[in-house]
C-alpha positions in Angstrom: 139.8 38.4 -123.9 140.3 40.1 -127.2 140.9 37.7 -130.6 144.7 38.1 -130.6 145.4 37.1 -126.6 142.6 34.3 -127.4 145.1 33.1 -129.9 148.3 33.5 -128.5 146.7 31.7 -125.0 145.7 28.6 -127.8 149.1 28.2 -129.5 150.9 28.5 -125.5 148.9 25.6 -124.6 149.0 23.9 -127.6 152.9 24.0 -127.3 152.3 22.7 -123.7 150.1 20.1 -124.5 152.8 19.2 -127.5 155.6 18.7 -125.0 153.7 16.7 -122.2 152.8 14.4 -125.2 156.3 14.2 -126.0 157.6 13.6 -122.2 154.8 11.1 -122.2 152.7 12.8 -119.4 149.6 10.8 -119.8 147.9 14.7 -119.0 145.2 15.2 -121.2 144.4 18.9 -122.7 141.9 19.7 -120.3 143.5 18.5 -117.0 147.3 20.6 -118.6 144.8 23.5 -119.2 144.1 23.7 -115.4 147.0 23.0 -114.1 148.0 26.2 -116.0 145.3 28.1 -115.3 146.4 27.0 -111.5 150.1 28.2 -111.7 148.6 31.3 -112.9 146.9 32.3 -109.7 150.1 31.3 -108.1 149.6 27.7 -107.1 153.2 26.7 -106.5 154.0 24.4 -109.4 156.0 21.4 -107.6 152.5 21.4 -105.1 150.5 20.9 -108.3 153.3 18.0 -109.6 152.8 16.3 -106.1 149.4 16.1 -105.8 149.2 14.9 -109.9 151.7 12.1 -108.6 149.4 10.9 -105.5 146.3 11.2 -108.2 147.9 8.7 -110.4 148.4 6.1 -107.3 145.8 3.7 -106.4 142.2 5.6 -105.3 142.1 5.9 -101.2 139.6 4.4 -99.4 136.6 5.9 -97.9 138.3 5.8 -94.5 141.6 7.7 -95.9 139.4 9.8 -98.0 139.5 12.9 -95.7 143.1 12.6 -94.4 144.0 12.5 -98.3 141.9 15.6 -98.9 143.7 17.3 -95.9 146.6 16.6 -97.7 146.3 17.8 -100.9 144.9 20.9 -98.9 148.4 21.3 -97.5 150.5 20.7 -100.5 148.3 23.5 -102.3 148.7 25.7 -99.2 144.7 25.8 -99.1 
């Protein structure tokens, strides 16, 4: 990536990052960066809000664990 797509890639996310702050997100830089970086390979957006929703609920337990993973599978269309 050249100096000037470097930049422009910094300032898009920085005026991401600026307006999940604003909307009160609670997404940190890092985890906004990959969601992103997701869209970008085409992960359908409203899959990626869903499974950032069920993240922010209460941990599963080790019994649900797989059954949650098989979910998250399906909303991503893995």
């Amino acid at each position: 990536m050249d100096q000037e797509a470097a930049r422009t890639a910094r300032e898009s996310l920085d005026l991401a990052f600026h307006m999940s702050n604003v909307l009160d997100s609670g997404i940190d830089r890092h985890t906004l960066s990959v969601l992103i970086a997701l869209c970008d390979m085409g992960v359908n957006p409203e899959a990626l809000a869903a499974v950032v929703k069920e993240l922010r609920r209460e941990p599963p337990s080790s019994e649900t664990n797989l059954t949650w993973m098989a979910s998250c599978d399906r909303w991503l269309g893995v």
